[in-house]
N, C-alpha and C positions, 0 to 999 in steps of 0.2 A: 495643606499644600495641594496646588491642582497640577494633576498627571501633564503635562506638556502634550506630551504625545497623543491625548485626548483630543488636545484639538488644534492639533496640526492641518493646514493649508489640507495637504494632498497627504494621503494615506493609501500607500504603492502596494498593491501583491503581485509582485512581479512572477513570472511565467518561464521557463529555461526553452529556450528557440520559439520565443512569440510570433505569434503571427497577426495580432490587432493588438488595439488598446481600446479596454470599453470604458468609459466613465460612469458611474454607478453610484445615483443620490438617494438617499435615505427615506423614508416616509416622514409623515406630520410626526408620529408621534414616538418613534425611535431614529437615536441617532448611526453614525458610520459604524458604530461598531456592536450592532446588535447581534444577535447570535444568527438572524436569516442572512443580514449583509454580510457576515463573516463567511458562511458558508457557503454562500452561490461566488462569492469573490475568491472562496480559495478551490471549490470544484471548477470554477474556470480558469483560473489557472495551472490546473493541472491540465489542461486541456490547450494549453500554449495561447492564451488569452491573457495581455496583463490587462489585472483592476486598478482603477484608481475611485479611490471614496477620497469624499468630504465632507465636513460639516457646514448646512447652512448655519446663519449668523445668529440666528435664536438658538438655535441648538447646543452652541460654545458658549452662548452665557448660562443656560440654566447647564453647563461642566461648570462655570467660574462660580456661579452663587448658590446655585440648586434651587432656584426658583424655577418652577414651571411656567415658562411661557409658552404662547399660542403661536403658531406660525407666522412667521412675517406675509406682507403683504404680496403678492405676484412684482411688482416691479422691485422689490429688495430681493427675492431668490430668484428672480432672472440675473440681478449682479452678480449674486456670488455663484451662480451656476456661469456666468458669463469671466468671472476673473480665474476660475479654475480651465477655460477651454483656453483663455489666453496665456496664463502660465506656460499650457502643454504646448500651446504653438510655437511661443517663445521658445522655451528652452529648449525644444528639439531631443537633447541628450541629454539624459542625467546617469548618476551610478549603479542606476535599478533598472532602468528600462529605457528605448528607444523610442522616443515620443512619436519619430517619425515615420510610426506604422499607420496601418489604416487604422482610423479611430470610428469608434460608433459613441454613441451617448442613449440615455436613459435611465431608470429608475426604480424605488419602486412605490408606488402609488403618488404620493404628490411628487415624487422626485420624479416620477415619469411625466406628469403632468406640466412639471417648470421645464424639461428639456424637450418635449413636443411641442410647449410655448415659443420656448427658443428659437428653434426650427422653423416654426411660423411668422417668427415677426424679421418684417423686412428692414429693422434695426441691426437682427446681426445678420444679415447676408451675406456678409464678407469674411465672418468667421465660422458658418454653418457650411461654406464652400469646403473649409476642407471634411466636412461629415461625413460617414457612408452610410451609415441607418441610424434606426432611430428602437431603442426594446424598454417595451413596457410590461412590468410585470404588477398585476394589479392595477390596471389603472381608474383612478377615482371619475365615472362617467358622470355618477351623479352622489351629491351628499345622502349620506343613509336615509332612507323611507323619505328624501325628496327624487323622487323619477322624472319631475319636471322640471328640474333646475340641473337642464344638461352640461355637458364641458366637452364638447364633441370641437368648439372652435381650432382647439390648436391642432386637433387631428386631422381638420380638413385642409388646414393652410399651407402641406408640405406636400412635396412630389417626392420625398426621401423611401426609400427603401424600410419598411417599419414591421415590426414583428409586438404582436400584443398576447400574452399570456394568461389567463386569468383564470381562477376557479370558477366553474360555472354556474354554482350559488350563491357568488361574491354578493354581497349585501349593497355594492356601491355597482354595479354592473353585473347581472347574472345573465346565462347564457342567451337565453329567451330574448332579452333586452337589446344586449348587444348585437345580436344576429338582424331586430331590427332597426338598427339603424344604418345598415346599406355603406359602409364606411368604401372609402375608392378602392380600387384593386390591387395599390403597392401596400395593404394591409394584409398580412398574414396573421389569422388569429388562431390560438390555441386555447384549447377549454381543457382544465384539468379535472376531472372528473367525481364529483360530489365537493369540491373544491373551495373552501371560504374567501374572503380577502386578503388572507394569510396561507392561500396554500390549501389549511389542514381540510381533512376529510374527516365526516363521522366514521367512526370502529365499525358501524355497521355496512360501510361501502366496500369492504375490501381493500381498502387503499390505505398507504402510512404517508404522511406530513415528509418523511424523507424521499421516499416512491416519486413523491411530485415532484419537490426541489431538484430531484436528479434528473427527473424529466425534461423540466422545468430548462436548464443546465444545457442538456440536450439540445433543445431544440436552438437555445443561444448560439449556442456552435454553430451548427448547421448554418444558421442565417448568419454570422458571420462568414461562416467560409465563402457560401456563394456571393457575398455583396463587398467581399474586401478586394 
């Protein structure tokens, strides 16, 4: 029998005297409730931030069969990242949280990637209006050991207030990389320091896997508070 709550619409951590609402998509290959989404979703809202997770539409099937499938295409996770912004606009209020704060959106790694798409296309215009930024954590610049098969598009196509996160040996974008590619000025970037695609750090850097996240956590705030 499959869990319901698995793969519910919207999966709320709501926050006691919020001050935003961030929307927060999964990567390719873990779903809403992996143990890094659980934990940046519930440190932020201890920080009066609600989360909302959800699962894209391959990801609730291989809950329903347990078949592993491959990510859907870009134009199938811009729907389901686009029927979750519409929910929140609609319904305004529900019994957890007040939709009607300032909202931000992003991800992490391709889920950063479908909500910087978002942002970019002049399809939803009219629902990226109500956006205040845009946070990437991890985001995939380029497919592992290809460095030429960039994904810089959806980054250039926004004027949004954006904050991108990344360890700065990330395998899909490492520090060196990033820096050159000259991204416009409403980018704030943060390097976490010996830092994978995931955060962790080698034991020899000094640094723990939580050290970052919390960091990590940190700075989300921060770019919230000044852009709401």
């Amino acid at each position: 029998m499959i869990d319901e709550k698995k793969i519910n619409t919207l999966l709320i951590t709501p926050a006691d005297n919020a001050i935003a609402n961030f929307v927060f998509a999964h990567g390719a290959g873990a779903d809403m409730h992996h143990q890094f989404m659980i934990q940046v979703s519930e440190l932020l809202a201890q920080q009066q931030i609600n989360v909302i997770r959800f699962n894209f539409t391959y990801m609730n099937k291989r809950l329903v069969d347990g078949k592993r499938y491959p990510p859907d295409r870009m134009p199938k996770l811009l729907h389901a990242y686009q029927e979750t912004l519409t929910k929140i606009c609609q319904d305004q209020k529900n019994n957890e949280i007040d939709f009607t704060l300032p909202l931000f959106i992003g991800g992490k790694s391709m889920g950063s990637r479908v909500a910087a798409t978002l942002l970019a296309s002049d399809e939803f215009n009219e629902l990226s209006a109500n956006i205040k930024g845009l946070v990437c954590l991890g985001y995939p610049f380029h497919p592992q050991k290809k460095t030429d098969k960039l994904r810089l598009e959806p980054l250039l196509g926004t004027q949004k207030p954006s904050l991108i996160i990344q360890g700065d040996r990330d395998a899909l974008g490492n520090k060196e990389e990033v820096l050159s590619y000259e991204l416009p000025s409403q980018y704030k970037m943060v390097f976490l320091e010996d830092g994978d695609h995931s955060f962790k750090p080698r034991i020899k850097s000094g640094f723990t896997l939580q050290q970052h996240i919390t960091s990590a956590v940190q700075h989300i705030v921060s770019f919230i508070n000044e852009h709401s």
